[in-house]
N, C-alpha and C positions, 0 to 999 in steps of 0.2 A: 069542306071539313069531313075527316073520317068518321063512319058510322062508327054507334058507341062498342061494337068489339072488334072494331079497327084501331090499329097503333099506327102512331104517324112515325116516323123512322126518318127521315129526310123531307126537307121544302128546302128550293132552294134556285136563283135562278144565274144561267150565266152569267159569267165575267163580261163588264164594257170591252173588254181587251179584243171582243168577235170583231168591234168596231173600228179598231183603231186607225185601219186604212182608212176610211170616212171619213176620222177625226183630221187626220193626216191631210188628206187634200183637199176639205174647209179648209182647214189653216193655210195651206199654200196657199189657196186660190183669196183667200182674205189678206197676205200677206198683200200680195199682187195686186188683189184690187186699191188697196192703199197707197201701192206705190204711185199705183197709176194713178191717183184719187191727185199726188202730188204733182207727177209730170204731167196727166194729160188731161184728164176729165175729171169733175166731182163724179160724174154719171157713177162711173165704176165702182163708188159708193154702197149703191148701190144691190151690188152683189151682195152686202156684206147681210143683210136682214133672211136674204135665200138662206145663203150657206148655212145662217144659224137653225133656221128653220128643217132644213135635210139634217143635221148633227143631232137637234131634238129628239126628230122623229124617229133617227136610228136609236137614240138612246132610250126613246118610250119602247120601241122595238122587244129591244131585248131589256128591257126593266120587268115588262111586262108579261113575259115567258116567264111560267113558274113550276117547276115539275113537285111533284110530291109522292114521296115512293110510303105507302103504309104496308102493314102487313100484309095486306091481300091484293094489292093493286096500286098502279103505278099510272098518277094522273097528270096529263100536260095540258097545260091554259097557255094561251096565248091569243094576243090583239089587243091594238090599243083603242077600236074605235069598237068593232065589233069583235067579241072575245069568244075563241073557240076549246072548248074543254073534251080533251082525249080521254078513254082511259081504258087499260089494258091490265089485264087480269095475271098475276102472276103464275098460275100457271103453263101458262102460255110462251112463256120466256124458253127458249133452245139452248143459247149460248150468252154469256155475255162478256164482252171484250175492256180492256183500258189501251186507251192510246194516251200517247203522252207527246206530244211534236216537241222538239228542243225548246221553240223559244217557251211556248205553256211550262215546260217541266221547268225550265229556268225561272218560272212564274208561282212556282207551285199548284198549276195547274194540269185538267187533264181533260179527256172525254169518256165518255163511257158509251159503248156501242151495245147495244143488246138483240140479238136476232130471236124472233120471235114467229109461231106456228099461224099470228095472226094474218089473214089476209089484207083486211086495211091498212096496218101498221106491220110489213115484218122488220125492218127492222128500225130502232128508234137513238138515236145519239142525242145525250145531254152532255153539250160541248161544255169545255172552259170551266169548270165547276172544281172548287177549292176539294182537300182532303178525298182524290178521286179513287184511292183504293182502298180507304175506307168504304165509301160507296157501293163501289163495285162486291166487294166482301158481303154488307150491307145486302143488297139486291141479290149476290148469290144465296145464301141464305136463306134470306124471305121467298126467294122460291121453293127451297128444298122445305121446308118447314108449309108452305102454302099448300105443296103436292103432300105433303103428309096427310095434313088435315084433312084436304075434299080427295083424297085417297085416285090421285091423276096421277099417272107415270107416262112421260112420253119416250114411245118405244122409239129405237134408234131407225126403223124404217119410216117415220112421219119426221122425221127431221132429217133424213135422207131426200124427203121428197120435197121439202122447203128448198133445197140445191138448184 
């Protein structure tokens, strides 16, 4: 939760859509194991309790990635057993991008890439995320407004040297 002169601006976490090859070949391979469940073996049944269990796991995956961009800083959680929480200061942000791959943009979806002066994190993409240039807008902003306030300009030679 953002501190109280913090605004939350965005929470929000990918789309299943990251998954969908996963989803994709459980299914085949459950198809398959049925068939064969008929002509050859029940064993192959068998399969069928796996593949749900990997389709879960990928779904707790990204269930459980959560970004949160507030006015001062921008925080990534993620894990589903043991959860790791990032967080990166917005003035620290250099550039930030929107990508759009066709099938996403056919989706209404997008990424948003943001290159940052951080060393552990330079640069951070929250894929697959509905209304993404809003977002992006959203994030450009909360930077320029962030560098006002604690009075931070990054000169064009320190984002040269991120290169």
């Amino acid at each position: 939760m953002p501190t109280p002169e913090e605004k939350l601006l965005f929470r929000g976490s990918p789309s299943q859509i990251l998954n969908a090859d996963v989803f994709a070949i459980c299914a085949l391979i459950a198809i398959a194991a049925s068939v064969g469940a008929i002509f050859l073996s029940r064993w192959s049944l068998l399969l069928l309790p796996v593949l749900l269990a990997i389709a879960i796991w990928k779904w707790l995956q990204i269930r459980c990635r959560v970004y949160e961009l507030t006015s001062e800083r921008l925080k990534m959680t993620q894990g589903v057993i043991t959860r790791r929480t990032d967080d990166l200061e917005l003035y620290r942000v250099v550039d930030v991008s929107l990508v759009e791959p066709f099938f996403f943009r056919w989706l209404g979806l997008g990424n948003v890439v943001i290159t940052t002066n951080d060393r552990s994190t330079p640069v951070i993409t929250i894929p697959a995320v509905r209304s993404v240039n809003e977002l992006r807008e959203e994030i450009r902003n909360s930077v320029e407004a962030c560098r006002d306030r604690k009075r931070v300009r990054l000169t064009e030679l320190e984002s040269d040297n991120q290169s």
